[in-house]
N, C-alpha and C positions, 0 to 999 in steps of 0.2 A: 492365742497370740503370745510373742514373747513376753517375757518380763520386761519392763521399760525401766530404764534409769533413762533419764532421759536431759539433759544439762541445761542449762539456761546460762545465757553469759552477762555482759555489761553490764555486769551492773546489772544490772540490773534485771527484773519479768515479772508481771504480773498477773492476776487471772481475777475472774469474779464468782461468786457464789452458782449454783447450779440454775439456782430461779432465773437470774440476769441469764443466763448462759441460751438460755430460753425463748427470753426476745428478738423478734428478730433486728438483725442490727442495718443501722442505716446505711444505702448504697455509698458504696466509695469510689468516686470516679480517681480518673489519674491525676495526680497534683504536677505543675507544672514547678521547676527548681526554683527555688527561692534565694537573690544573692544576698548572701550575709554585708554588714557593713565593712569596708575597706580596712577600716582600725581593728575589728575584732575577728580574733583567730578563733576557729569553730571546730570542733568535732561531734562528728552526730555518729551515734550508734544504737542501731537495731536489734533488738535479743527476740529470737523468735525461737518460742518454747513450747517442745509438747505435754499435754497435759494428761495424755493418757497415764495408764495405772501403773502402780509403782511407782509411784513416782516424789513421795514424801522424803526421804534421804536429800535429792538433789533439790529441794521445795525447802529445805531446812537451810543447806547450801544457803542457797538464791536469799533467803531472807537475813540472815546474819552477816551478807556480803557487799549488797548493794554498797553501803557506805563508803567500804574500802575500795571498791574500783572509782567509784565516782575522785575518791581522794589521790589516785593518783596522777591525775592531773594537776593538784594544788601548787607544785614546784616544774611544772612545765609551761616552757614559757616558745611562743613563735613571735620572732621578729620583737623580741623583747617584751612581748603582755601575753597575760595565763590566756587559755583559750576557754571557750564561753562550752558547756559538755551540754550536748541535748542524746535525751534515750529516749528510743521507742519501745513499745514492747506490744509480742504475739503471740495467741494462742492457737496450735493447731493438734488436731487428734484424737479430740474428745467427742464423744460418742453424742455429748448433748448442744453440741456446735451443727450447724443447718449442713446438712450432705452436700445440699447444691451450694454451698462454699467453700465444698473440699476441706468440711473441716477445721475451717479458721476464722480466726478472730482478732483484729485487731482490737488491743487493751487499754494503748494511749499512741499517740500519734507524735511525731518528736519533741520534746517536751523539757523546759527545764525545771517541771514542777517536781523537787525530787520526795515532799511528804506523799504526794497525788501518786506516784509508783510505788511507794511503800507501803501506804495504806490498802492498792491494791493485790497487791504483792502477799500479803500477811490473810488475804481474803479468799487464797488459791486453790480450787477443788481441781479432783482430777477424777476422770475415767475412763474406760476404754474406747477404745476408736481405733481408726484409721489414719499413719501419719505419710503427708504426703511433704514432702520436702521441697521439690522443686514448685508445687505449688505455690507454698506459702514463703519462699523466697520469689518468685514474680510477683505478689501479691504485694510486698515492701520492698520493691523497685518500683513497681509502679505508683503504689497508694503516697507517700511519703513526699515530703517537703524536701527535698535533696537539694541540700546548697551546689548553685552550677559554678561557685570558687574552684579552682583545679586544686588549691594551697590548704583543704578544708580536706581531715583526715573524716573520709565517710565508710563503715564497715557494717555487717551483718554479723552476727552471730548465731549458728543456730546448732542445736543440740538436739540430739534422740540416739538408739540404737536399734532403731529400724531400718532397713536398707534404704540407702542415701535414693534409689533410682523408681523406690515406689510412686503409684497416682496414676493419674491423667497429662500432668504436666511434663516433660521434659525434664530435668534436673538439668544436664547440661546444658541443654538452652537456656535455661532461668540463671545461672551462674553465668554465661558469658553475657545475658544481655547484662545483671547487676554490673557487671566490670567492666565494659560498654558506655556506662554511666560511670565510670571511676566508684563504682564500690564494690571495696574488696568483701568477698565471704570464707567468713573463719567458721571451719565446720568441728563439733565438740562431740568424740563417741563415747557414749558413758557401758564400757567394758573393754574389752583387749582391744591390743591394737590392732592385732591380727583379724579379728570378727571385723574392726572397722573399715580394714581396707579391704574384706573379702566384698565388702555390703560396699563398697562406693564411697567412702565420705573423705576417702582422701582426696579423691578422682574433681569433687569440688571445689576444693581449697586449691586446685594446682590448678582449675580452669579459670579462677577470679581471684589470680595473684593471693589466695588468703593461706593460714596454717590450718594443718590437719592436728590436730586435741584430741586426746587421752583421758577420763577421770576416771574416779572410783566415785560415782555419786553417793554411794553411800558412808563414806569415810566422813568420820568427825572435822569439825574445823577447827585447827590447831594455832589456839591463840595464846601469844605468851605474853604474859602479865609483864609489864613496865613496870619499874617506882614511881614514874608522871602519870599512869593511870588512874588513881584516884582524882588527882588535883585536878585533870581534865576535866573528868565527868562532873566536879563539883564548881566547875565554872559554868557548867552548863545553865543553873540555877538564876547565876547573875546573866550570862548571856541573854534568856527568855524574859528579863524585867526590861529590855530595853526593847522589846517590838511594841511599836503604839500601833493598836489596831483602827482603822477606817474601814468606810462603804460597807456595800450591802453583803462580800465576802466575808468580810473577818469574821463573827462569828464560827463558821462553819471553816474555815478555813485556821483559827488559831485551834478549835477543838481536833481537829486534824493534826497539826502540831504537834499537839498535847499528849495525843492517844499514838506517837510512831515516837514521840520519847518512850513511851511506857513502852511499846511494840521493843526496842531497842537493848530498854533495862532490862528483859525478861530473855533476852536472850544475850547476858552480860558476860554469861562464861565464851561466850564463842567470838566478843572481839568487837560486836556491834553499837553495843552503847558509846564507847570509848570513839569509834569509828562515824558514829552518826554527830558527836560534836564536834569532832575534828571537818567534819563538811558545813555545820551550821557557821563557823570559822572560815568558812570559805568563800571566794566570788561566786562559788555554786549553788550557793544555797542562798535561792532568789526570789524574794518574795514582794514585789512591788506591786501585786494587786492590791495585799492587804495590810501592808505594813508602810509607813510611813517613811521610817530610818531605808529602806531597800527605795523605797520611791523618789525620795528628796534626791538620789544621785542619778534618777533619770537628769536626761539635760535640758528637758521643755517641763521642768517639774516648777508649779508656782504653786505654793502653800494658800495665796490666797484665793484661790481658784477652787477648793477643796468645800467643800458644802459645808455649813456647820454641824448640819443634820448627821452627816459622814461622820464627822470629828468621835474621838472617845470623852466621855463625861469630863476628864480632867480640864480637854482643852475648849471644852466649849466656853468657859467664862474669861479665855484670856485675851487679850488685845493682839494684833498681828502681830507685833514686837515681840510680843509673849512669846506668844507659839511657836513664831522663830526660832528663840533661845532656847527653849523647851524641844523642838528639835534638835538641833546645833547640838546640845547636852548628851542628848541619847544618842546622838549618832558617835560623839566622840565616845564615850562611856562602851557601845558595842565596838570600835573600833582597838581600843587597848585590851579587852578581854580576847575579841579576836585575835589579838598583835599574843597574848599571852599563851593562847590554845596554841597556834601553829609554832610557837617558838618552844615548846614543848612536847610537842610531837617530831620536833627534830632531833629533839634530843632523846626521846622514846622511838625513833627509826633508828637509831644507831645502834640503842640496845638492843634492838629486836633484832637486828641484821645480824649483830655478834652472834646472840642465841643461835638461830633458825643455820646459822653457820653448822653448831654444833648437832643435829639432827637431820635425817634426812627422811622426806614423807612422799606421799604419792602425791601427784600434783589434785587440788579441789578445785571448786570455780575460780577462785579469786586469783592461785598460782595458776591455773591454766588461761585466763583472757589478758590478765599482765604481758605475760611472753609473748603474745601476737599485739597486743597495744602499742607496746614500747617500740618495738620494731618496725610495724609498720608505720607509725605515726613520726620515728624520728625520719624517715622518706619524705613527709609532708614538712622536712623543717620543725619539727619541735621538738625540743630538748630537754632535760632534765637536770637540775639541780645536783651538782656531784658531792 
């Protein structure tokens, strides 16, 4: 087989260990579209990634970048409020994926859990296989929660450098029916451009309104140090003492937290740490299963309604009144550290901008799914912060 570089985009992708990859996975019928709420502007994006061999370069990518794409929606605003980001992610091509699924594997389904992709993400084995493309784009047209808002920016993203027109499926059927449903697919060739477009994968992008992408998966990710870089990461500290955990998630759900900070640090030269706070500073970063301060801003959210059993040890001896205030405390406490992260990352974009002015590099995941985000998304009415 060829050598695979093989791209992942939005943000996001995930994979699971060899053993998981073994099971077999539960049927997925068609989902039928789901309308988002009138007030809330949505974009959903699917990264569907293969996982055959070679594929560590563009896996190093995917993992130091998540954060960054997610964040640049932070200063995008439709009809004047941020839009709400859900990712999906897929694995298709691996040898130890079931044949009779062509291959594929859905990883998470559209989702705004963004430590639950990370964690998977950081998990990602690869091997060789068979990738079939137009497959596993029908597979996430059909399987998916697809907002039927017309005003809801919905895209694919999918990457390999194996000919776009391999499998059983169609390719260009699978691409006209995704845009069909109003979703665009951005196809990502990780080698020349010239092999890209001999193999098909511009041929996609031009039948489901999406961009044809270029990378070098194996190129470094080139992150340039701020002077608000430190200050950030070290708000991060006071950020984490304000989530008060409940229910039967929190544990396993703050230990999750805990271990994709560290996932983060350990890949601190390349942009991620600094980039994973700037999203916990975010509307994105959405935790009201297990966290309190993210729950109290649901709008049918009643404190007293919360079990005691649920509560964490502090709050179990306070009186309603209490816990109120004890709320109300933390929620403003994360709100001015948040107010403090994002007003410092505006001032760490500017510097970076100037920099990245004076160098010019091949595009990696994170400049290559930008160029097709911003674009197509300002279509759907959203805008960006100039």
């Amino acid at each position: 087989m060829k050598t695979k570089h093989i791209l992942i985009v939005a943000a996001l992708t995930a994979c699971i260990a060899t053993a998981k990859d073994l099971q077999p996975p539960a049927p997925v019928a068609e989902v039928a579209p789901v309308n988002s709420a009138p007030d809330t502007p949505v974009v959903q994006i699917a990264v569907l990634l293969d996982t055959s061999s070679s594929m560590s370069g563009l896996i190093e990518q995917a993992k130091t970048q998540l954060w960054k794409l997610v964040n640049e929606f932070i200063t995008a605003k439709q009809d004047g409020k941020t839009p709400v980001v859900q990712v999906a992610l897929y694995e298709y091509g691996k040898s130890s994926l079931r044949a009779e699924e062509n291959w594929i594997r859905q990883i998470q389904p559209l989702t705004r859990d963004l430590d639950k992709i990370s964690e998977e993400l950081f998990a990602l084995t690869t091997n060789g296989g068979d990738e079939y493309c137009g497959a596993v784009i029908q597979r996430a047209t059909k399987d998916l929660a697809w907002d039927a808002n017309p005003k809801v920016y919905k895209a694919v993203f999918i990457a390999g450098n194996e000919p776009f027109t391999q499998g059983p499926v169609d390719s260009k059927k699978s691409c006209q029916e995704a845009i069909g449903k109003g979703i665009i697919v951005n196809t990502i060739h990780c080698g020349s451009e010239s092999q890209g477009i001999a193999e098909h994968w511009n041929q996609g992008a031009l039948l489901a309104d999406g961009k044809y992408l270029v990378i070098d998966q194996n190129q470094a990710i080139v992150h340039i140090e701020a002077p608000q870089d430190k200050e950030i990461v070290k708000l991060n500290e006071e950020l984490n003492k304000t989530y008060i955990s409940y229910g039967k998630e929190a544990p396993a759900a703050k230990t999750r937290q805990m271990a994709q900070d560290s996932n983060a640090a350990a890949k601190a030269e390349s942009g991620a740490q600094v980039q994973r706070v700037i999203s916990k500073a975010s509307a994105n970063y959405f935790n009201t299963g297990w966290d309190l301060v993210d729950a109290c801003k649901q709008k049918d959210f009643d404190i007293t309604k919360v079990k005691e059993a649920d509560l964490p040890e502090e709050m179990k001896k306070m009186t309603v009144e209490e816990r109120k205030d004890y709320l109300a405390k933390k929620t403003a406490e994360r709100e001015e550290i948040q107010k403090k992260v994002l007003e410092l990352n505006k001032q760490r974009e500017a510097y970076v901008t100037t920099k990245r002015k004076e160098s010019a590099t091949t595009d990696t995941l994170d400049t290559a799914m930008v160029k097709a985000l911003r674009t197509q998304a300002e279509k759907k009415g959203i805008a960006w912060e100039k």
